[in-house]
DOSELO-577090 format. One record per residue (C-alpha): x negated, y negated, z negated; residue in three letters. Coordinates in pm, 1 decimal. Layout:
DOSELO-577090
          x          y          z   code
          X          Y          Z    ala
...
end
This chain:
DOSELO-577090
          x          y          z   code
      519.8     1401.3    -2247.3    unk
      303.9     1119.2    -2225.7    unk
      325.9     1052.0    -1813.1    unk
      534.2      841.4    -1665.5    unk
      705.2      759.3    -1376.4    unk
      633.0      368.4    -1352.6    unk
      653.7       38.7    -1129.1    unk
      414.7      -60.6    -1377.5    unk
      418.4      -11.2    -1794.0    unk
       72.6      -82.2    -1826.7    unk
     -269.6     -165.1    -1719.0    unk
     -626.0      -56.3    -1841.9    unk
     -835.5     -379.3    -1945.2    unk
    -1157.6     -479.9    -1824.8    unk
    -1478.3     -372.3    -1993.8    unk
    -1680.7     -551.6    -2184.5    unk
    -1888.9     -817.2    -2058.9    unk
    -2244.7     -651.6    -2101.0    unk
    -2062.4     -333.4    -1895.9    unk
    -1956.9     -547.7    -1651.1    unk
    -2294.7     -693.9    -1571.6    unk
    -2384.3     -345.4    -1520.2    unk
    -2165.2     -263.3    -1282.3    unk
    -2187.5     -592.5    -1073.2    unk
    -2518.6     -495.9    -1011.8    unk
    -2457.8     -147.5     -893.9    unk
    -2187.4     -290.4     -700.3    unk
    -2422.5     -495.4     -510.7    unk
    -2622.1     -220.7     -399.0    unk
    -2352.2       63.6     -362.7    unk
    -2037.6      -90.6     -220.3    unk
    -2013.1     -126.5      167.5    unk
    -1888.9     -484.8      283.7    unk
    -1485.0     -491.3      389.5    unk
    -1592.2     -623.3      720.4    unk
    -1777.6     -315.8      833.9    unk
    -1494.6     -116.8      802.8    unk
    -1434.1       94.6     1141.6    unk
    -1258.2      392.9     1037.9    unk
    -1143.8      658.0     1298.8    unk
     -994.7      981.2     1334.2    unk
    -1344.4     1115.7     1393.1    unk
    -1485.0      902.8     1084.7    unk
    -1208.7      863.4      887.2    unk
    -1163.9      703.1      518.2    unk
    -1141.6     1015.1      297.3    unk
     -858.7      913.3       67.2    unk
     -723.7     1314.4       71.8    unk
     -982.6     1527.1     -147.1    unk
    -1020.9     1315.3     -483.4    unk
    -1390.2     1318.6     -406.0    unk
    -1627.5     1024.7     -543.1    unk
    -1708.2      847.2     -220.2    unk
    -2029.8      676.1     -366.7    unk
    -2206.3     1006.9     -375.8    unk
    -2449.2     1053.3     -617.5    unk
    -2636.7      814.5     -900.3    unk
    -2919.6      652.8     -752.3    unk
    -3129.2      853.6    -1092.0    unk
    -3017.4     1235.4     -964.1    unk
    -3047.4     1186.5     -580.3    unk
    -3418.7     1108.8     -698.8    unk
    -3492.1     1420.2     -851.2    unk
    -3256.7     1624.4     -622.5    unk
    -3496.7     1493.0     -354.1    unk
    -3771.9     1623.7     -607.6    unk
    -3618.1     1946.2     -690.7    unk
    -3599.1     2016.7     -313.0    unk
    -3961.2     2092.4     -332.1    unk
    -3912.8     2373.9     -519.3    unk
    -3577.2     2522.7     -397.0    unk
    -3779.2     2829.6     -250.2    unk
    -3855.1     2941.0     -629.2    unk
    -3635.3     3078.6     -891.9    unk
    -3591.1     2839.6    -1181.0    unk
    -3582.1     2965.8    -1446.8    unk
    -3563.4     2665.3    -1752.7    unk
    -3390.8     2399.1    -1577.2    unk
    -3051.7     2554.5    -1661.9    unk
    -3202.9     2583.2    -1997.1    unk
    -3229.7     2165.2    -2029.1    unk
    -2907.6     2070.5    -1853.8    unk
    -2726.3     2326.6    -2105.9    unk
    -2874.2     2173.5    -2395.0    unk
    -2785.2     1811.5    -2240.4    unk
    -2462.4     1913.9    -2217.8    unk
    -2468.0     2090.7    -2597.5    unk
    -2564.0     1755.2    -2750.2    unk
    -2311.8     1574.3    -2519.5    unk
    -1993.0     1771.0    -2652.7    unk
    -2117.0     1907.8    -2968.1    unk
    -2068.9     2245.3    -2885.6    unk
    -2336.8     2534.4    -2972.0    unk
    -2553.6     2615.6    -2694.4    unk
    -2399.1     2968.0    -2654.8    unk
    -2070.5     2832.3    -2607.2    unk
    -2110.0     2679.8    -2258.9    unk
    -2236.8     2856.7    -1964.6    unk
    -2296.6     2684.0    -1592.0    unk
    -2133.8     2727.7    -1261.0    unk
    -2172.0     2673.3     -881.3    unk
    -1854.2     2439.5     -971.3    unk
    -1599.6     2569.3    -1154.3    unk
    -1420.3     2765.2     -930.9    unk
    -1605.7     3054.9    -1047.5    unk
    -1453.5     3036.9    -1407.1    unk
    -1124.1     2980.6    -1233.3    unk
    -1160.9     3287.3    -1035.2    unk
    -1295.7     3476.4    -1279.9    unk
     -972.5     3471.7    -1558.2    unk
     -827.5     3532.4    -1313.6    unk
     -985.4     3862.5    -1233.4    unk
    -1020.8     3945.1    -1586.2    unk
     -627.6     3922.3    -1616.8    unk
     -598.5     4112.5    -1312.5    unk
     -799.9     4414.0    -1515.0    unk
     -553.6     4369.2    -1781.7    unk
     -274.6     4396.6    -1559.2    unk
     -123.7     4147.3    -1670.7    unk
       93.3     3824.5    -1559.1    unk
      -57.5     3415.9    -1490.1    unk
      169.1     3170.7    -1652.6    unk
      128.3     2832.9    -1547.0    unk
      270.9     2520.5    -1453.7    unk
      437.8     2430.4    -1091.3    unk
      275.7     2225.7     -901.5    unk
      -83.6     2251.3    -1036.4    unk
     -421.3     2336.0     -890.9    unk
     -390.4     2619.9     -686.5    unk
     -714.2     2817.2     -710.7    unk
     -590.7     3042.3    -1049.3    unk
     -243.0     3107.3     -920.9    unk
     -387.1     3174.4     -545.7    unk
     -645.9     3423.0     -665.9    unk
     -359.0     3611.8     -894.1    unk
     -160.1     3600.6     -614.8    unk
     -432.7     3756.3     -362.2    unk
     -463.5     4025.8     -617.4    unk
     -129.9     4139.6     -679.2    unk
      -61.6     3970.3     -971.0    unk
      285.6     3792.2    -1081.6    unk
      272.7     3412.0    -1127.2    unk
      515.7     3256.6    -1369.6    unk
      528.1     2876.3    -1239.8    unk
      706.1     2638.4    -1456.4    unk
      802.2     2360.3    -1250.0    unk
      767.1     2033.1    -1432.0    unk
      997.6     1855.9    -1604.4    unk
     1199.5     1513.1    -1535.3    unk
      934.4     1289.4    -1592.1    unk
      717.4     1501.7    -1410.4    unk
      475.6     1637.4    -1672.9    unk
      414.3     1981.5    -1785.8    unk
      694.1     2110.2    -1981.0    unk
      541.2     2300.6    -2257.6    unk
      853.7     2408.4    -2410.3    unk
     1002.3     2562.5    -2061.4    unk
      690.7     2762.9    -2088.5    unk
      700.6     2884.8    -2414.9    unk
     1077.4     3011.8    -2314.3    unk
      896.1     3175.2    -2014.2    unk
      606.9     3365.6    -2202.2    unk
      638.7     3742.0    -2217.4    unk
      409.5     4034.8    -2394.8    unk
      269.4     4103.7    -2020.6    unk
      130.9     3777.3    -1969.2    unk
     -227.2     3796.5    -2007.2    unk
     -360.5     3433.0    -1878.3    unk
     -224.0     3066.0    -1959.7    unk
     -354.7     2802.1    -1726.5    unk
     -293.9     2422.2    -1733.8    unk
     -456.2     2160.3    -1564.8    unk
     -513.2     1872.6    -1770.9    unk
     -452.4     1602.1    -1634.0    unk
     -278.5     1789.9    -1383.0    unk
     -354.2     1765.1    -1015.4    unk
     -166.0     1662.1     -807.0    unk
       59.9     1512.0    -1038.5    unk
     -250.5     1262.4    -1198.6    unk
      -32.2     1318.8    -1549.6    unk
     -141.3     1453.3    -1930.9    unk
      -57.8     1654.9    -2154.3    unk
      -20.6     1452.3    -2496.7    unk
     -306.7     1554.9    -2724.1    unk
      -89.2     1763.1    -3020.5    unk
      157.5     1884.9    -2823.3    unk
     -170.6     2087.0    -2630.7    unk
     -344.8     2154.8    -2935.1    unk
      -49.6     2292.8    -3070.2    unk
       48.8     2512.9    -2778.2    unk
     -284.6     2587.2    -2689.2    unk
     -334.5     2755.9    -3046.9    unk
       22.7     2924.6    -3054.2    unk
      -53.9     3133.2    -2728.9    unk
     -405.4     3221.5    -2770.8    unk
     -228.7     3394.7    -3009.1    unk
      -66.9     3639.8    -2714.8    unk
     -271.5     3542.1    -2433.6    unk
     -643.4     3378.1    -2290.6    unk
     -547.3     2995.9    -2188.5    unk
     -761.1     2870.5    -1935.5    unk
     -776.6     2431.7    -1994.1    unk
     -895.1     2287.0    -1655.3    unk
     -997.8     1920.9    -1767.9    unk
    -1181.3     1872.8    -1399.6    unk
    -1070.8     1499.2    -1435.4    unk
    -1174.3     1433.2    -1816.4    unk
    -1384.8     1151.0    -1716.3    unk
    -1133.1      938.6    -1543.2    unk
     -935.3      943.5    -1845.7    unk
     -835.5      616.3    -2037.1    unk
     -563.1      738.2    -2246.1    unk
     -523.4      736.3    -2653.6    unk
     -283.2     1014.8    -2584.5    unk
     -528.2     1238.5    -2400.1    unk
     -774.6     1465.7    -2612.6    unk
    -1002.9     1753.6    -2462.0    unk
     -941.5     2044.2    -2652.5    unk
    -1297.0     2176.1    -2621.9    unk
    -1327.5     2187.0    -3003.3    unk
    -1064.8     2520.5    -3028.0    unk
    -1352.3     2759.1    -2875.9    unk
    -1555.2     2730.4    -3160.1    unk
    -1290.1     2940.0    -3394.4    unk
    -1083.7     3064.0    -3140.9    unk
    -1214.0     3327.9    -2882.5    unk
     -891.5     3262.2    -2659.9    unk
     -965.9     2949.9    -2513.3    unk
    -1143.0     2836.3    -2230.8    unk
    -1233.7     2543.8    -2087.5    unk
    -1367.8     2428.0    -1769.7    unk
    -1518.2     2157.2    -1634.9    unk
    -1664.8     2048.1    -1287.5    unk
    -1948.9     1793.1    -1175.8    unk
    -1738.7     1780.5     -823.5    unk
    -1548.3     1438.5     -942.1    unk
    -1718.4     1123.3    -1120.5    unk
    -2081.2     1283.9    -1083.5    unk
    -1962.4     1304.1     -692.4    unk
    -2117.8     1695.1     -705.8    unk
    -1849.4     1824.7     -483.9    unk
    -2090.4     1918.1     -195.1    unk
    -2385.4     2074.8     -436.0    unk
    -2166.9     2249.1     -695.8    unk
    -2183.9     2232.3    -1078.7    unk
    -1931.7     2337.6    -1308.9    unk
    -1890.5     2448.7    -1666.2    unk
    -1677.3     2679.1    -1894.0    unk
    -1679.5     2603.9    -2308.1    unk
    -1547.2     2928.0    -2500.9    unk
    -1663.2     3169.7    -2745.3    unk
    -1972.1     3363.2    -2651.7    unk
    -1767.2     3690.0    -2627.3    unk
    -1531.2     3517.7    -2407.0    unk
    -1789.8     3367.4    -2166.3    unk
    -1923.4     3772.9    -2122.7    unk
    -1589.8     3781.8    -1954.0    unk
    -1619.2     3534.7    -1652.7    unk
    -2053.9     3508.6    -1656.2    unk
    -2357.0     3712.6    -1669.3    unk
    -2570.1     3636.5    -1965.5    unk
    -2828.4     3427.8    -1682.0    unk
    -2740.7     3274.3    -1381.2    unk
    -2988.6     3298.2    -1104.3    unk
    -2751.1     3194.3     -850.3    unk
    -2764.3     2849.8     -936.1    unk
    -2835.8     2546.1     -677.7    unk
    -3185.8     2478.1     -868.3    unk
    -3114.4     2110.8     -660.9    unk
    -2798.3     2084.9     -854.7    unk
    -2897.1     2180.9    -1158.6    unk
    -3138.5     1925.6    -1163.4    unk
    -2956.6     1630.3    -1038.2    unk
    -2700.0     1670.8    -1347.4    unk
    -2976.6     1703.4    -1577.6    unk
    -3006.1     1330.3    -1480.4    unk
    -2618.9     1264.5    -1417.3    unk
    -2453.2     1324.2    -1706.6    unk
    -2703.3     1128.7    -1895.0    unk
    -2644.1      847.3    -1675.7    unk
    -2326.8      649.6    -1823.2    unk
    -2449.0      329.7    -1677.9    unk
    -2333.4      500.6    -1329.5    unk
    -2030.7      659.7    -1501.5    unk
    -1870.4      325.8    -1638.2    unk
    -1966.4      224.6    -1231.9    unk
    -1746.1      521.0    -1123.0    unk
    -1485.7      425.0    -1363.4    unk
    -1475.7       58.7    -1294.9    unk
    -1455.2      112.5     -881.6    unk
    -1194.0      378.9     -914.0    unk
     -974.4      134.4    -1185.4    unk
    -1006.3     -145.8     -907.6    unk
     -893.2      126.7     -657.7    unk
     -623.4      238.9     -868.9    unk
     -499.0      -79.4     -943.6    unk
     -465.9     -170.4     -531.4    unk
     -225.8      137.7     -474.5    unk
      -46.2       89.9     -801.2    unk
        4.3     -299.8     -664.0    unk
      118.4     -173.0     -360.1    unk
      396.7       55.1     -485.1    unk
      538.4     -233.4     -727.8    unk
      553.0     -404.3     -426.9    unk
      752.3     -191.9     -186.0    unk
      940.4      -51.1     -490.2    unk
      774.4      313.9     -434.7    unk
      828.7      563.5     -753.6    unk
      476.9      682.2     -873.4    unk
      312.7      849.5    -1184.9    unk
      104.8      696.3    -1370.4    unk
     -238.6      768.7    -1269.7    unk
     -541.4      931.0    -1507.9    unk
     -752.8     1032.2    -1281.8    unk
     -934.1      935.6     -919.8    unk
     -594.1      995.8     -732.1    unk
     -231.2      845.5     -690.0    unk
      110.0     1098.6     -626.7    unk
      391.0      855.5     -516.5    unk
      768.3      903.8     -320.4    unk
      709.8      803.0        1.6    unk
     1081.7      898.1       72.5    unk
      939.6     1037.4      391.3    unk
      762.6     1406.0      429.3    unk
      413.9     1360.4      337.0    unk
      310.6     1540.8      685.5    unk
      454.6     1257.4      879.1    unk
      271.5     1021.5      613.6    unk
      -98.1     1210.0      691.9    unk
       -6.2     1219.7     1060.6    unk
       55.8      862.9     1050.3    unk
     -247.5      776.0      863.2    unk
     -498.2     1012.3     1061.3    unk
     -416.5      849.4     1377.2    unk
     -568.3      470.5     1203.4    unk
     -872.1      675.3     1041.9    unk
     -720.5      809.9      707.1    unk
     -679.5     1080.0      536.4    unk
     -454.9     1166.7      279.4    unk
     -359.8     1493.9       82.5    unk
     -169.4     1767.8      191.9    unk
      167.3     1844.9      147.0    unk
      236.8     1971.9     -267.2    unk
      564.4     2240.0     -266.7    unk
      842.1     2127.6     -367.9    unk
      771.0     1757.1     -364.4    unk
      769.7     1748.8        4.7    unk
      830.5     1352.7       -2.3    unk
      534.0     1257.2     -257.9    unk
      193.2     1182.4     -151.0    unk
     -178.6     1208.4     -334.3    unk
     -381.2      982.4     -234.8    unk
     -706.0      937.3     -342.9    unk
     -893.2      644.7     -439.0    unk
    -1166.0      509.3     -253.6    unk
    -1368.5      185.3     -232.2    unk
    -1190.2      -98.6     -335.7    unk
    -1263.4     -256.2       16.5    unk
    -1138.2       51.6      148.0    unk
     -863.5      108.3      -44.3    unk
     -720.0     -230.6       46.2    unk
     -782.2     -154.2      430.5    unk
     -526.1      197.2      321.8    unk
     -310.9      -41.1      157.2    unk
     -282.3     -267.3      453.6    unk
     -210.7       27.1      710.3    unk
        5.6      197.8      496.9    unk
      215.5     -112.7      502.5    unk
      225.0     -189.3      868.4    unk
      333.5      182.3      899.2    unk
      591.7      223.1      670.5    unk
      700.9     -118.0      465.1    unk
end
């Protein structure tokens, strides 16, 4: 597996100099001086829901405004544009991908349409909870692999665990909250030997953040393979998590399993602002550059103190604070900061998210006088 425990192995260059310009100048109007800091319990620093805490591009909170006009009518062709947008984007067919209020629909979803198979959810242990909690809440058996040594998913434990009655793969890739990934053939190849028995279900909710020559999506198995799913969400680098986009890639006669053939639920105001989102790299590169400069404050700060981590590839850090991570969050709400809840069975490891470099420094310097 290619995800390491580390004090530090590597680090992620800089971008190139013409990127760089770009992102000064978003910096300048974006990032909040250090010196206005004033977090409290009642306005903390959000460093516990692996949120983008710049919000928006300044490009979709124009139209969103724009769109707002209009939220009292059904729309019926924007989904139409930001599907193509997205078509051209990941070279998929058109009927391939359908859209979401997030993705948690599509999560929910397999797992309803393994519930009418009666069937079992094999997964991995810890992962993201909301396919294993909605078996769970409808009677279903969960086969959790916990990880292996190293703390990625071990593929082969779950090949040893896969029975006839499982119905529904999931994996989380990179996982959350261990920020590891699943290296690219080893995926591909599982991926393709149990959509032979079973649906898998791909979550790549963090695909973005991703800087990693071992790291592939496998979006390009739904074309030929009718067993394979894959979401994604506009909740993380697009900073959607409030407004709700999401998407699932699979076979059309797959996607008739977890979607109507038109969605009239959709936030029209969300639709609309990814239209303009996901065209906007400029603003992704930002995103990427701010949460590298976060990333590489926390990592700094575990070399330091000597704290185990995994190396992170997404927006969010898991580390052994040798302490339970309740006391940690208690700790940390009481100076204005929160981090993530506790993650069964790694009771001692925290996830904390990345924020504002300015920000993540004033974590940094808390955590320290806390617990150094």
């Amino acid at each position: 597996m290619t995800n390491n425990v580390t004090r530090r192995d590597w680090l992620i260059g800089g971008s190139a100099l013409a990127g760089t310009m770009l992102v000064s100048k978003m910096a300048a109007a974006q990032t909040v001086p250090a010196a206005n800091l004033n977090p409290t319990p009642e306005n903390p620093i959000r460093a516990g829901f692996n949120e983008n805490v710049y919000g928006h591009s300044l490009k979709a909170k124009k139209v969103m405004v724009k769109a707002a006009e209009t939220a009292h009518l059904y729309d019926f062709f924007s989904q139409r544009v930001l599907n193509k947008v997205i078509s051209e984007m990941e070279n998929l067919p058109g009927d391939h991908i359908a859209i979401e209020n997030g993705s948690t629909p599509f999560l929910e979803k397999a797992a309803y349409a393994c519930a009418i198979k009666q069937g079992k959810v094999l997964t991995t242990n810890p992962t993201y909870s909301s396919v294993p909690g909605t078996a769970k809440q409808l009677g279903l058996e969960v086969i959790a692999v916990p990880v292996g040594e190293d703390m990625g998913v071990d593929l082969d434990t779950m090949r040893a665990a896969m029975t006839d009655d499982v119905k529904l793969v999931y994996l989380c890739n990179p996982n959350n909250p261990i920020p590891s990934i699943i290296e690219k053939n080893a995926l591909r190849d599982f991926c393709i030997e149990m959509s032979k028995r079973a649906l898998v279900l791909i979550d790549e909710a963090y695909y973005e953040y991703v800087d990693n020559p071992d790291f592939a999506s496998m979006k390009d198995l739904v074309t030929d393979n009718p067993n394979i799913i894959i979401c994604r969400t506009a909740s993380k680098i697009h900073g959607f998590a409030g407004v709700r986009i999401g998407f699932a890639f699979a076979h059309p006669d797959t996607l008739r399993l977890i979607t109507g053939p038109f969605n009239l639920s959709l936030n029209n105001v969300a639709v609309a602002g990814a239209i303009e989102s996901y065209q906007d790299m400029e603003y992704q590169n930002f995103i990427k550059q701010k949460n590298r400069e976060s990333m590489d404050i926390l990592e700094n700060m575990f070399e330091e103190l000597g704290l185990r981590y995994i190396k992170s590839n997404s927006n969010f850090a898991f580390f052994h604070a040798g302490r339970p991570s309740t006391e940690v969050a208690e700790a940390l709400k009481k100076r204005g900061i929160l981090s993530g809840r506790p993650f069964p069975p790694f009771t001692d490891w925290v996830r904390m998210s990345t924020v504002k470099p300015e920000e993540m420094q004033y974590v940094v310097d808390v955590y320290k006088q806390l617990f150094a």
